[in-house]
C-alpha positions in Angstrom: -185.5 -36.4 4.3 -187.9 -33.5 2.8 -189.1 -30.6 5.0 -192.0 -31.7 6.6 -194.4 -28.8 6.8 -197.8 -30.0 4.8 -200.8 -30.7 6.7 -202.2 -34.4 6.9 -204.5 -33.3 4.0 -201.8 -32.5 2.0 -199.7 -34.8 2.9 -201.9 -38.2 2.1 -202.9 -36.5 -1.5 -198.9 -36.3 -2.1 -198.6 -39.8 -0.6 -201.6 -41.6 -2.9 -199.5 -39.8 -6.3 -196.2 -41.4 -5.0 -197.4 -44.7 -4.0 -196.9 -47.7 -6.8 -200.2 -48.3 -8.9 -200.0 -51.6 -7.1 -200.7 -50.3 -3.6 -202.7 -47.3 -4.7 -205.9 -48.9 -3.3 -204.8 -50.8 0.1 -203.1 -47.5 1.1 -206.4 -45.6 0.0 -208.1 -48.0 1.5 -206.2 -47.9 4.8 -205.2 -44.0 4.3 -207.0 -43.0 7.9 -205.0 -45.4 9.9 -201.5 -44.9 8.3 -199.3 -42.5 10.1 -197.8 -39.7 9.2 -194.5 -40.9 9.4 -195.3 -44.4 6.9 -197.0 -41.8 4.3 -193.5 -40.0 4.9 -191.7 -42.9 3.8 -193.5 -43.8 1.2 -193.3 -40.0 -0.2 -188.9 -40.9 0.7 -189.4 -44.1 -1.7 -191.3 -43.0 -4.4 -188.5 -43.9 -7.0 -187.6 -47.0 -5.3 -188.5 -50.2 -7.0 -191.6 -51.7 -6.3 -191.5 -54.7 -4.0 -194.7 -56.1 -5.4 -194.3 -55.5 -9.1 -190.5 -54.5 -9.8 -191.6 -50.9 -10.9 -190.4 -48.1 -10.4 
C-alpha cells in the first residue's frame, strides 16, 4: 500500500485520475461522502480491470 501522507484535497484529485472513465462521475458525484480509505483503494486498483466495462 502507498505512503499515505496527501491531504483529502490531494488525495480525491489523485483518486478522480485513477478512477475508470466509467465511474468518473458517480465517484465525483459522491466524492464528499467517500472515505479516505475507499479513495485509497481505488488509487490501490487503478490498473485493475474494470468491473463495469473490462478496462483497464
Amino acid at each position: 500500500m502507498e505512503v499515505q501522507t496527501l491531504d483529502r484535497e490531494e488525495l480525491e484529485k489523485v483518486a478522480l485520475m485513477a478512477v475508470c472513465a466509467c465511474n468518473y462521475y458517480d465517484l465525483a458525484d459522491n466524492i464528499d461522502i467517500t472515505t479516505d480509505e475507499e479513495l485509497w483503494q481505488i488509487i490501490d486498483n487503478r490498473d485493475a480491470e474494470c468491473e463495469n466495462c473490462k478496462e483497464q
